[in-house]
LUMTORLUM-794182 format. One record per residue: residue number from 0; residue in three letters; y, z, x of N, C-alpha, C in turn. Coordinates in Angstrom, 1 decimal, padded with zeros to 4 digits. Layout:
<atoms>
@pos->NUM&code->Ala&n.yy->Y&n.zz->Z&n.xx->X&ca.yy->Y&ca.zz->Z&ca.xx->X&c.yy->Y&c.zz->Z&c.xx->X;
...
</atoms>
This chain:
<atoms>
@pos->0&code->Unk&n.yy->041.4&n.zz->225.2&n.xx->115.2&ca.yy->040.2&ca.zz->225.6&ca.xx->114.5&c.yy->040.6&c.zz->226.5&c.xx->113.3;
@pos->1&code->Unk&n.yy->039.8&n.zz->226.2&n.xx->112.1&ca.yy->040.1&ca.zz->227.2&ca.xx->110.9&c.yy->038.5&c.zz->228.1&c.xx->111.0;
@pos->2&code->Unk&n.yy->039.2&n.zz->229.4&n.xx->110.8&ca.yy->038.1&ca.zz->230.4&ca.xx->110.3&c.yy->037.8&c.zz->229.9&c.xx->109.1;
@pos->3&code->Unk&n.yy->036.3&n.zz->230.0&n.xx->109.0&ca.yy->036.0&ca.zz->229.1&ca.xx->107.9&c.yy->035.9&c.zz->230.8&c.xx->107.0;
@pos->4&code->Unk&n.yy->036.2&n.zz->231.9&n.xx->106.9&ca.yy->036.4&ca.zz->233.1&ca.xx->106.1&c.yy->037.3&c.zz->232.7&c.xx->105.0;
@pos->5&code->Unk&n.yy->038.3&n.zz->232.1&n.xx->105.9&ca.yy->039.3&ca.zz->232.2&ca.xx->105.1&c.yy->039.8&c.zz->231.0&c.xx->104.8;
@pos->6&code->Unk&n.yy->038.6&n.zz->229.8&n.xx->104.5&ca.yy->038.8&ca.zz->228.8&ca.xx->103.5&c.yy->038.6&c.zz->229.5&c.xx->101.7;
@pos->7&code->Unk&n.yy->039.3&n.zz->228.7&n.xx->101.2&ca.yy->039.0&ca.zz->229.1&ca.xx->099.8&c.yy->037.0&c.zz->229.5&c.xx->099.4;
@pos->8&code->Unk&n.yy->036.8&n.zz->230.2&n.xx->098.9&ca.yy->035.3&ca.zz->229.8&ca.xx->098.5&c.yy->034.6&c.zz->228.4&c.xx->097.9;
@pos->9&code->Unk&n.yy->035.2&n.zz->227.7&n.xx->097.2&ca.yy->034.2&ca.zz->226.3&ca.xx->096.6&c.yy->034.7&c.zz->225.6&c.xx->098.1;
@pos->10&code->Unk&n.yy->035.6&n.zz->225.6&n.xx->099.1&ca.yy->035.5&ca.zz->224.7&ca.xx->100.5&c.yy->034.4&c.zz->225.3&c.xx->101.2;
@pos->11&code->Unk&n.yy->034.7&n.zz->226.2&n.xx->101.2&ca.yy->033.5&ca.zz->227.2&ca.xx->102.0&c.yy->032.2&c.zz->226.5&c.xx->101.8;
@pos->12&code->Unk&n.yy->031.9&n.zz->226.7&n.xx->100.2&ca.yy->030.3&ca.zz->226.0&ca.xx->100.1&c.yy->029.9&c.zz->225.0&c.xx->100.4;
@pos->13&code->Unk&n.yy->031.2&n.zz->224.0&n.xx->100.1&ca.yy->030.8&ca.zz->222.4&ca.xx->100.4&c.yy->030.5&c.zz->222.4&c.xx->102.1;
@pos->14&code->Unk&n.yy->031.1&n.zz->223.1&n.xx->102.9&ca.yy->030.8&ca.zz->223.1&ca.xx->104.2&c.yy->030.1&c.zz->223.9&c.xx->104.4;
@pos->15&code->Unk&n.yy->029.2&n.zz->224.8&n.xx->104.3&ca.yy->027.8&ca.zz->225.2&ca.xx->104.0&c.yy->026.8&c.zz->224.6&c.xx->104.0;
@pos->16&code->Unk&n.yy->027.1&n.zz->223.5&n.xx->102.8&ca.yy->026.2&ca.zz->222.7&ca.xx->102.1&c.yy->025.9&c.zz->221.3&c.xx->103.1;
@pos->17&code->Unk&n.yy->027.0&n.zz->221.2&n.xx->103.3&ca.yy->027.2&ca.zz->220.3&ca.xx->104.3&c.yy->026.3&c.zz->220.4&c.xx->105.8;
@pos->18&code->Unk&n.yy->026.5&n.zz->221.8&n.xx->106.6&ca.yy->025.9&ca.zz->222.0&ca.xx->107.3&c.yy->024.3&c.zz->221.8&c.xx->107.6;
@pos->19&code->Unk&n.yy->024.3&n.zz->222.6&n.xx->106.2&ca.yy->022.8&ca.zz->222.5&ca.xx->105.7&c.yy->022.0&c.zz->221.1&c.xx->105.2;
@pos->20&code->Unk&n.yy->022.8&n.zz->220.5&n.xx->104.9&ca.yy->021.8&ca.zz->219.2&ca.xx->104.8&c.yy->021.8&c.zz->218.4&c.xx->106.2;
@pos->21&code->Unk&n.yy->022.8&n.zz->218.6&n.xx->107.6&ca.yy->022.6&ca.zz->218.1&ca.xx->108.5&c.yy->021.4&c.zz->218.9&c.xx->109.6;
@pos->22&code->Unk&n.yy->021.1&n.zz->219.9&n.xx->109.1&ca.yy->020.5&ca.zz->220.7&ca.xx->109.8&c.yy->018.9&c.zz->220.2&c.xx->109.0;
@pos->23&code->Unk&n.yy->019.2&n.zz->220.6&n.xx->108.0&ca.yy->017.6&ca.zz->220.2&ca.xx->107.2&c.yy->016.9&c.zz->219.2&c.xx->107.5;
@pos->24&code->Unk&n.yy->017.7&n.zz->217.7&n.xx->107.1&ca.yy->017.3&ca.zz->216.4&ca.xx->107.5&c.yy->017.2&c.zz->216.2&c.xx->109.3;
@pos->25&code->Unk&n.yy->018.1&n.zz->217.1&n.xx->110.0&ca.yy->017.9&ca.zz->216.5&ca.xx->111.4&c.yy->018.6&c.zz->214.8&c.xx->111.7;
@pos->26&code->Unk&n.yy->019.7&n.zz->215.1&n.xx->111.0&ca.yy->020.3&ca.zz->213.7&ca.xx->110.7&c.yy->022.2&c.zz->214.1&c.xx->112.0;
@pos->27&code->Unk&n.yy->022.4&n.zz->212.8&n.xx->112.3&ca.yy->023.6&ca.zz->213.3&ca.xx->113.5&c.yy->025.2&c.zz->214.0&c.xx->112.5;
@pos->28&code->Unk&n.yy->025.3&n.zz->213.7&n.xx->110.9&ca.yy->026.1&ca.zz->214.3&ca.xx->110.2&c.yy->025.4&c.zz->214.9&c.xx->109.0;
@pos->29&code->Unk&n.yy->026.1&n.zz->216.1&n.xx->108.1&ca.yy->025.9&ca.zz->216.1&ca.xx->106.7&c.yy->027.1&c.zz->216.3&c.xx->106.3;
@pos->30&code->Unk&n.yy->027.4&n.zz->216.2&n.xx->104.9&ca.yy->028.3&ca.zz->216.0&ca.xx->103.9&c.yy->028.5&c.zz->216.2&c.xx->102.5;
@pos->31&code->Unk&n.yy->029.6&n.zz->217.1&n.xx->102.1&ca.yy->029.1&ca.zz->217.4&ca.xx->100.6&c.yy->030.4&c.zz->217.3&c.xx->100.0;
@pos->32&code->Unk&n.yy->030.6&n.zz->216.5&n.xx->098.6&ca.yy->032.1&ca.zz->216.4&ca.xx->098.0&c.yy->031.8&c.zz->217.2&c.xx->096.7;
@pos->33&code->Unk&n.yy->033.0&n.zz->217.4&n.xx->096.3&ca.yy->033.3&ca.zz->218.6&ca.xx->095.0&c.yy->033.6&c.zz->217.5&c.xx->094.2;
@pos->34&code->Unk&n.yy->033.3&n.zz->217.4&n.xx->092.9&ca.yy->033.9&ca.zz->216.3&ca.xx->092.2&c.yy->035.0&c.zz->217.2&c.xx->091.2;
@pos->35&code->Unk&n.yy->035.6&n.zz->216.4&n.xx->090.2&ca.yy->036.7&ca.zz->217.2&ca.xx->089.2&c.yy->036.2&c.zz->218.2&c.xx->088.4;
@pos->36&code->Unk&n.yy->034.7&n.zz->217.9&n.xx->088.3&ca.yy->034.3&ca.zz->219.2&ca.xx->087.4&c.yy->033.7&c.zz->220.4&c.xx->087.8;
@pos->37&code->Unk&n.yy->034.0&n.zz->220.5&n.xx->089.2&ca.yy->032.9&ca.zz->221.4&ca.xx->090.5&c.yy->031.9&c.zz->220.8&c.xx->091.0;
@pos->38&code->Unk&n.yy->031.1&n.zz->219.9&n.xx->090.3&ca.yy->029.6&ca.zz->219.6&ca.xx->091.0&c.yy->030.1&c.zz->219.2&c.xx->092.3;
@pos->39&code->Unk&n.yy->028.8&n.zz->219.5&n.xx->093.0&ca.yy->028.5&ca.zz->218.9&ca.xx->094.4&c.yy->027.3&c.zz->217.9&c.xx->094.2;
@pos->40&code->Unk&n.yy->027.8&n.zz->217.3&n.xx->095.5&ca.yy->026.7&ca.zz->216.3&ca.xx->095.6&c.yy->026.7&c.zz->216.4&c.xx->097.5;
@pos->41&code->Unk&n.yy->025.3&n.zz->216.6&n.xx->098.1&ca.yy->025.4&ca.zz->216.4&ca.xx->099.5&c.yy->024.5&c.zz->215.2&c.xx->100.1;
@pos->42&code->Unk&n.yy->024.6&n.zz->215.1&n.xx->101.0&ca.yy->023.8&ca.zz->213.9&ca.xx->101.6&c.yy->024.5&c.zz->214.4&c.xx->103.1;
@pos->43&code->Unk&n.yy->023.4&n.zz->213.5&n.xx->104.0&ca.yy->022.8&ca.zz->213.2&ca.xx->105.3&c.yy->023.2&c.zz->211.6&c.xx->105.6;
@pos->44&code->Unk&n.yy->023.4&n.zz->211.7&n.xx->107.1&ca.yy->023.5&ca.zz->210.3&ca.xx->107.5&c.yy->021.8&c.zz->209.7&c.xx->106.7;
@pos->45&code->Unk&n.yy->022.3&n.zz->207.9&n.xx->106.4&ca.yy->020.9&ca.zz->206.9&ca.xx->106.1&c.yy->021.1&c.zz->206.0&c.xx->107.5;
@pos->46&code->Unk&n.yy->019.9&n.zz->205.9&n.xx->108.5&ca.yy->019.7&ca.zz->205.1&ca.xx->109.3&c.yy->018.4&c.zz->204.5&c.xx->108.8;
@pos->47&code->Unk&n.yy->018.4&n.zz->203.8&n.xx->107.9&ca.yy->017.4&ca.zz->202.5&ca.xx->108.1&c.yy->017.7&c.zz->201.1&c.xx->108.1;
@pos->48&code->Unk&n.yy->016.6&n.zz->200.8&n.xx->108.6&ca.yy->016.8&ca.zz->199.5&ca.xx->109.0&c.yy->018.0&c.zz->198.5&c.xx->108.8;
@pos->49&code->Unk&n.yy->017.5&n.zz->198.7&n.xx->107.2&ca.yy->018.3&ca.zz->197.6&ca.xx->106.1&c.yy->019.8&c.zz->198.3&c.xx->105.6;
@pos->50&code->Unk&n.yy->019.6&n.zz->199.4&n.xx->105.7&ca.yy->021.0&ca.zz->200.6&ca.xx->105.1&c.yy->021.4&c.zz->201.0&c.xx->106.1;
@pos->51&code->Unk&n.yy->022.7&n.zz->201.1&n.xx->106.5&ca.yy->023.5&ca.zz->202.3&ca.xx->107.2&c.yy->024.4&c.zz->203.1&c.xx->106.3;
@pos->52&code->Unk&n.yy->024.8&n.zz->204.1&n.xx->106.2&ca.yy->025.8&ca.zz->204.6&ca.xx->106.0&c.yy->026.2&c.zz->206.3&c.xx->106.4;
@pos->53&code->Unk&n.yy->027.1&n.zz->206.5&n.xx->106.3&ca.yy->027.8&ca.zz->207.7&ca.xx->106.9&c.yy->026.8&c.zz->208.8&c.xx->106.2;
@pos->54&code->Unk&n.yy->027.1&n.zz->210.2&n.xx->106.4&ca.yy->026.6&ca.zz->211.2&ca.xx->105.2&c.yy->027.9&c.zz->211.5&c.xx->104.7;
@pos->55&code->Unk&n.yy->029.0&n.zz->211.2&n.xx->105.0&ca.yy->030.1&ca.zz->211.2&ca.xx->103.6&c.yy->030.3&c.zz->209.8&c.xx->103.0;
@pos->56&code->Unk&n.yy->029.7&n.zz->208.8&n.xx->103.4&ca.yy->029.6&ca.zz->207.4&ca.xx->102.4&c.yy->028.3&c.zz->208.1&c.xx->101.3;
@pos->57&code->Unk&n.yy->027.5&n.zz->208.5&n.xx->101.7&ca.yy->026.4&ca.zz->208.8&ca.xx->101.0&c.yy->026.6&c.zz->210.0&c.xx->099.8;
@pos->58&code->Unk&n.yy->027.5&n.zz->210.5&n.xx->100.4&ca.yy->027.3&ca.zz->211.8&ca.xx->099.0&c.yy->028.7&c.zz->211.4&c.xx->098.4;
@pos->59&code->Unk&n.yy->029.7&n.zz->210.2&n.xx->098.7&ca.yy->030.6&ca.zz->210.0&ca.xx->097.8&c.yy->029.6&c.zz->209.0&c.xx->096.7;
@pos->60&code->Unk&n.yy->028.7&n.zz->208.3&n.xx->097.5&ca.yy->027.6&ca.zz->207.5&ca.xx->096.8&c.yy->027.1&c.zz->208.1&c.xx->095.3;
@pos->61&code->Unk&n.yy->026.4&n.zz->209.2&n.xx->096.0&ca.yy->025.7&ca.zz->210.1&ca.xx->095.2&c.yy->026.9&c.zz->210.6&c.xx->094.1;
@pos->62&code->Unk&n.yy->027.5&n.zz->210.9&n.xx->094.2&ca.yy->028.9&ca.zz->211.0&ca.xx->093.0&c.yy->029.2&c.zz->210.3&c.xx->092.0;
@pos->63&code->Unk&n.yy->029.2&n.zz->209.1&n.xx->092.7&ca.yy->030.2&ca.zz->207.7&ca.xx->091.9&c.yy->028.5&c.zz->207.6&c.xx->090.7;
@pos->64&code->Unk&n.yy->027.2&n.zz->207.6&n.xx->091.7&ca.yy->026.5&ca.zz->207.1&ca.xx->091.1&c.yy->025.8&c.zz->208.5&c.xx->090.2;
@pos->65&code->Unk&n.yy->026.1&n.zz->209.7&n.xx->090.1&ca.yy->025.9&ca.zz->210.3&ca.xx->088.7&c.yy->027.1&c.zz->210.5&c.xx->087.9;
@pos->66&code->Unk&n.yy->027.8&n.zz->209.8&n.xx->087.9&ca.yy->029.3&ca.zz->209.6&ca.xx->087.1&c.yy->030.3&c.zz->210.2&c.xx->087.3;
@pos->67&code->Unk&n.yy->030.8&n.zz->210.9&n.xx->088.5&ca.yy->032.1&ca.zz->211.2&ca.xx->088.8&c.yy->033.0&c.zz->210.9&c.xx->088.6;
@pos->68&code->Unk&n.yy->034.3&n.zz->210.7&n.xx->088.1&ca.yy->034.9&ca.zz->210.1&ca.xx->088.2&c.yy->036.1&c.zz->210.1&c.xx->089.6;
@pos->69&code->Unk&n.yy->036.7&n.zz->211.2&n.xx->090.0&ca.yy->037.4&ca.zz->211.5&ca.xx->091.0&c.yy->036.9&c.zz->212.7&c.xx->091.8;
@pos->70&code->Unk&n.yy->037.6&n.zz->213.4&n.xx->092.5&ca.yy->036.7&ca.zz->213.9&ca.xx->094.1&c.yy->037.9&c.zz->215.2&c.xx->094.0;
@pos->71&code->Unk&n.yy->037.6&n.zz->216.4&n.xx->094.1&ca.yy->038.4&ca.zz->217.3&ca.xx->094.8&c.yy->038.4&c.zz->217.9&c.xx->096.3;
@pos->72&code->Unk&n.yy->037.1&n.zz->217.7&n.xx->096.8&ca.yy->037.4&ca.zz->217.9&ca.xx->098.0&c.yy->036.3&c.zz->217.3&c.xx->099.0;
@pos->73&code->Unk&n.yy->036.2&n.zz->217.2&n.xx->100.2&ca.yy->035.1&ca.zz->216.8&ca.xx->100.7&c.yy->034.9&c.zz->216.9&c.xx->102.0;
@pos->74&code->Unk&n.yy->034.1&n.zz->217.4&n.xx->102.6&ca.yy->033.4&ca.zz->217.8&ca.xx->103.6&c.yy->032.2&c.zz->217.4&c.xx->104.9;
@pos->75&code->Unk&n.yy->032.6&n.zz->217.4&n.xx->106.2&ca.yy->031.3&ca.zz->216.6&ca.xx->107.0&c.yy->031.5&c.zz->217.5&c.xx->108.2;
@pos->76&code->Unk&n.yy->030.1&n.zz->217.5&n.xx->108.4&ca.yy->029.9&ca.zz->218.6&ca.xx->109.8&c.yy->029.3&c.zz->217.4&c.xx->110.4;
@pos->77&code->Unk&n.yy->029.7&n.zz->217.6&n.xx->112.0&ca.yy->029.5&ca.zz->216.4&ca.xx->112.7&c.yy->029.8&c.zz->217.1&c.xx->114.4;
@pos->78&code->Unk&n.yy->029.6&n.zz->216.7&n.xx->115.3&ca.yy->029.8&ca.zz->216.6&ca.xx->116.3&c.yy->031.0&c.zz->216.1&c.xx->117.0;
@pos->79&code->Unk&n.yy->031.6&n.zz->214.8&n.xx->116.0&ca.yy->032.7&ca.zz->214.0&ca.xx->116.7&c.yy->033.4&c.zz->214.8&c.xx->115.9;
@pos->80&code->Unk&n.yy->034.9&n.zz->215.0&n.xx->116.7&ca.yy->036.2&ca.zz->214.9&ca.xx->116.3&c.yy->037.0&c.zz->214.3&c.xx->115.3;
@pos->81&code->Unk&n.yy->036.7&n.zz->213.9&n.xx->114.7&ca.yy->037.5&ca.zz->213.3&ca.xx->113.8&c.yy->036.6&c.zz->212.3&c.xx->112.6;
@pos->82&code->Unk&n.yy->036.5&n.zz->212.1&n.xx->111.6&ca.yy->036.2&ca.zz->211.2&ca.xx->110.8&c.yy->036.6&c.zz->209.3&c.xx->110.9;
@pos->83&code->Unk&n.yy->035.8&n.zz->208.4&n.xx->110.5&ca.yy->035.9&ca.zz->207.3&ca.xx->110.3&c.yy->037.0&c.zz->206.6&c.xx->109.3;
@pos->84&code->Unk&n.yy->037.4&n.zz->205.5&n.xx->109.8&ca.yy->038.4&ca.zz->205.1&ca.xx->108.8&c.yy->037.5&c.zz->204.6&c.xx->107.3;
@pos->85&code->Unk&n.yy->036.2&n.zz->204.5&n.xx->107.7&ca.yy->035.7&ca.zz->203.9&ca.xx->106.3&c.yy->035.0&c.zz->205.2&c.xx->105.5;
@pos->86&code->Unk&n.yy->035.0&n.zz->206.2&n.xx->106.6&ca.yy->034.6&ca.zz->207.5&ca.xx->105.6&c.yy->036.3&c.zz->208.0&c.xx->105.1;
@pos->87&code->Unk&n.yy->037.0&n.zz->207.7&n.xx->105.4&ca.yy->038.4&ca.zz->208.0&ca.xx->104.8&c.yy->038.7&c.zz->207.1&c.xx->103.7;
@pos->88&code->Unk&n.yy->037.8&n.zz->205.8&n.xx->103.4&ca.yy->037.9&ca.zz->204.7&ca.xx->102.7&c.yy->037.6&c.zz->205.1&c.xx->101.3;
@pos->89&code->Unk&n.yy->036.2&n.zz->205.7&n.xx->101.7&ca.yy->035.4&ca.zz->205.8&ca.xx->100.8&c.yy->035.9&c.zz->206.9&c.xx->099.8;
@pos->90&code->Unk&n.yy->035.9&n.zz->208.1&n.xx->100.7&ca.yy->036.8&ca.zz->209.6&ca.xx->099.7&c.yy->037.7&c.zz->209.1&c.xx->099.0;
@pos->91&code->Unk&n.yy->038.7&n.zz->208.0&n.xx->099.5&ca.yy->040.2&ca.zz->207.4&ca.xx->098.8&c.yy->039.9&c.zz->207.4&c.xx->097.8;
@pos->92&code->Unk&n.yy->039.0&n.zz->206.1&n.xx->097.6&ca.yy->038.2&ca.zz->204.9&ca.xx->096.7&c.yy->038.0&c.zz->205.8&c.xx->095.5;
@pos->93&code->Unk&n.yy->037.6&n.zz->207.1&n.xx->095.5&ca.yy->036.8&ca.zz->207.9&ca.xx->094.3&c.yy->037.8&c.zz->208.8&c.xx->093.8;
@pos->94&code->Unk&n.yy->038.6&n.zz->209.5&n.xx->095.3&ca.yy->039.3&ca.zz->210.9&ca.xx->094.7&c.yy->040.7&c.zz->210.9&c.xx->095.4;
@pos->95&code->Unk&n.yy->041.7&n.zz->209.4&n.xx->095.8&ca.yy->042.7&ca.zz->209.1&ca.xx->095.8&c.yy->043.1&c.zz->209.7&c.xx->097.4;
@pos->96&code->Unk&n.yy->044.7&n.zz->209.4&n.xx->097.4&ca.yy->044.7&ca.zz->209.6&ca.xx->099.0&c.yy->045.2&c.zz->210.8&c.xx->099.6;
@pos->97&code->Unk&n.yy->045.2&n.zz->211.8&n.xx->098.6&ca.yy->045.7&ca.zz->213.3&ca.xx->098.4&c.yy->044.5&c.zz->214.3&c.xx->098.7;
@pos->98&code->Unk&n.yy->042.8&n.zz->213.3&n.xx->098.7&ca.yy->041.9&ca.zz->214.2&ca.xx->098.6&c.yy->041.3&c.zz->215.3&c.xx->100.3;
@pos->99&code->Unk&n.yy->041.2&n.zz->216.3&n.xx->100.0&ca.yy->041.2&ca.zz->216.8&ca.xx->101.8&c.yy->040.3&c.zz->217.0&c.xx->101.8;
@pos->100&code->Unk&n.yy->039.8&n.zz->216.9&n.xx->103.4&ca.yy->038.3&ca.zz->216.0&ca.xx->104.0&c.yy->038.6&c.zz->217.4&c.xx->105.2;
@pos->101&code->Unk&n.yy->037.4&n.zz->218.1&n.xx->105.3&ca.yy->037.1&ca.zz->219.1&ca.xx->105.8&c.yy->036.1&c.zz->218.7&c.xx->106.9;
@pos->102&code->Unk&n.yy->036.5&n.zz->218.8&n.xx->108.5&ca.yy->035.7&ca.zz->218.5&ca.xx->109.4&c.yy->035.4&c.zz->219.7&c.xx->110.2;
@pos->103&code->Unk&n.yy->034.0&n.zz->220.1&n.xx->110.0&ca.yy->033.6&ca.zz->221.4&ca.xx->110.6&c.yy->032.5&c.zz->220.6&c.xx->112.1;
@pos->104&code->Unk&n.yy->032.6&n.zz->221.4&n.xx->112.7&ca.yy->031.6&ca.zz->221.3&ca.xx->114.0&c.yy->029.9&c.zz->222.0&c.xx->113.5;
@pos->105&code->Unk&n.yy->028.9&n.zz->221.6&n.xx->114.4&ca.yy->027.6&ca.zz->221.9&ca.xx->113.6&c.yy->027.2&c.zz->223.6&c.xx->113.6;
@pos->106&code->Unk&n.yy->028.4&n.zz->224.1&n.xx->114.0&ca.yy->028.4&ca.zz->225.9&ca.xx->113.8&c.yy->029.5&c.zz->226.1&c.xx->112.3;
@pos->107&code->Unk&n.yy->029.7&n.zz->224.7&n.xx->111.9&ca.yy->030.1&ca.zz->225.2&ca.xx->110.4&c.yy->032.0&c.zz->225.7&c.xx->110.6;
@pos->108&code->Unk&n.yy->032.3&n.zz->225.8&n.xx->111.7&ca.yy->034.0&ca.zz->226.2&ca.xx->112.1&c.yy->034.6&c.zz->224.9&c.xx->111.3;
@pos->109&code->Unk&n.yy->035.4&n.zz->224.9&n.xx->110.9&ca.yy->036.3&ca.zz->224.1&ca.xx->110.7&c.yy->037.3&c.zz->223.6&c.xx->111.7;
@pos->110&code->Unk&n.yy->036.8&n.zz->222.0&n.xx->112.2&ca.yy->038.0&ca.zz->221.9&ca.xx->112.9&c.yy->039.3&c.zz->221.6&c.xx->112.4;
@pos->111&code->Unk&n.yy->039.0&n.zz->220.8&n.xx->111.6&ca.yy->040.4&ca.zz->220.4&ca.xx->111.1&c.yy->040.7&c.zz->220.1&c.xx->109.5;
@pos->112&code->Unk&n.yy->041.3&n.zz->219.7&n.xx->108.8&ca.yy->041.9&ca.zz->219.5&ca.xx->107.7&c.yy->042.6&c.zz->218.1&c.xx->107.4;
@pos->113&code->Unk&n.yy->042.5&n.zz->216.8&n.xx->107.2&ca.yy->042.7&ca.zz->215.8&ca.xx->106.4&c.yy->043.1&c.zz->215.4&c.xx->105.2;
@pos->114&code->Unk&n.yy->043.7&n.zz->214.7&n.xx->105.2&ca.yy->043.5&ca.zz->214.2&ca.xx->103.7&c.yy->043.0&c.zz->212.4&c.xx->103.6;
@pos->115&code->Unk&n.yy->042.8&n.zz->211.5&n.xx->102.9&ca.yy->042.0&ca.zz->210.7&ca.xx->102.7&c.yy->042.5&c.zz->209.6&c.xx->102.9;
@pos->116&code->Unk&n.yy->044.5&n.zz->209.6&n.xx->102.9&ca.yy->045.1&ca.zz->209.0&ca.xx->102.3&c.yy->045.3&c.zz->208.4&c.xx->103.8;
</atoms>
C-alpha cells in the first residue's frame, strides 16, 4: 500500500477525484486521467443497457473526446485488486505504455502503481 500523503500532488487529485465521482454516482468504480496539459477528466462506471464501460474506459473517453491528445497519468478507485486488461488497453491507446495507472481502494489508499504498457 502507498500513503497516498506522499504521492506527488496532481496524483493525489486525480485519486481524489476519482474517489469522489465513485462515491457521488454510487457507481462500483470512479476514475480520473491527467492529460499532457494537466486537465482532468473524471467519470464513473456506465451500466446501461445498451453501453457498458469501465469508469477508466469512460474518462479516457471523455479525454480523447475533448481533444486530448496523450495521458499523464490515470487513476481508479475500485474494490478489486487490480485493473482490467482493456482498462490497460484503453490508458495505452491515448497515453502509451509508460503511462501509470494508480489503483486506490474506496478509502482512497493507494494500492498499487502500474503502468499501461
Amino acid at each position: 500500500m502507498t500513503d497516498s500523503t506522499a504521492l506527488d500532488p496532481e496524483d493525489r487529485k486525480i485519486v481524489t477525484l476519482a474517489r469522489s465521482a465513485r462515491a457521488r454516482n454510487g457507481v462500483p468504480e470512479g476514475a480520473a486521467v491527467r492529460d499532457e496539459t494537466g486537465r482532468t477528466y473524471v467519470a464513473g462506471t456506465v451500466a446501461l443497457d445498451s453501453l457498458k464501460l469501465s469508469a477508466l474506459q469512460t474518462a479516457v473517453a471523455m479525454a480523447v473526446a475533448s481533444g486530448a491528445t496523450s495521458l499523464e497519468a490515470a487513476a481508479v478507485v475500485t474494490e478489486t485488486e487490480t485493473v482490467s486488461p482493456k482498462d490497460l488497453a484503453a490508458v495505452r491507446d491515448l497515453g502509451g505504455a509508460r503511462t501509470p495507472v494508480l489503483v486506490a481502494g474506496p478509502d482512497g489508499t493507494v494500492r498499487t502503481t502500474i503502468t499501461a504498457g
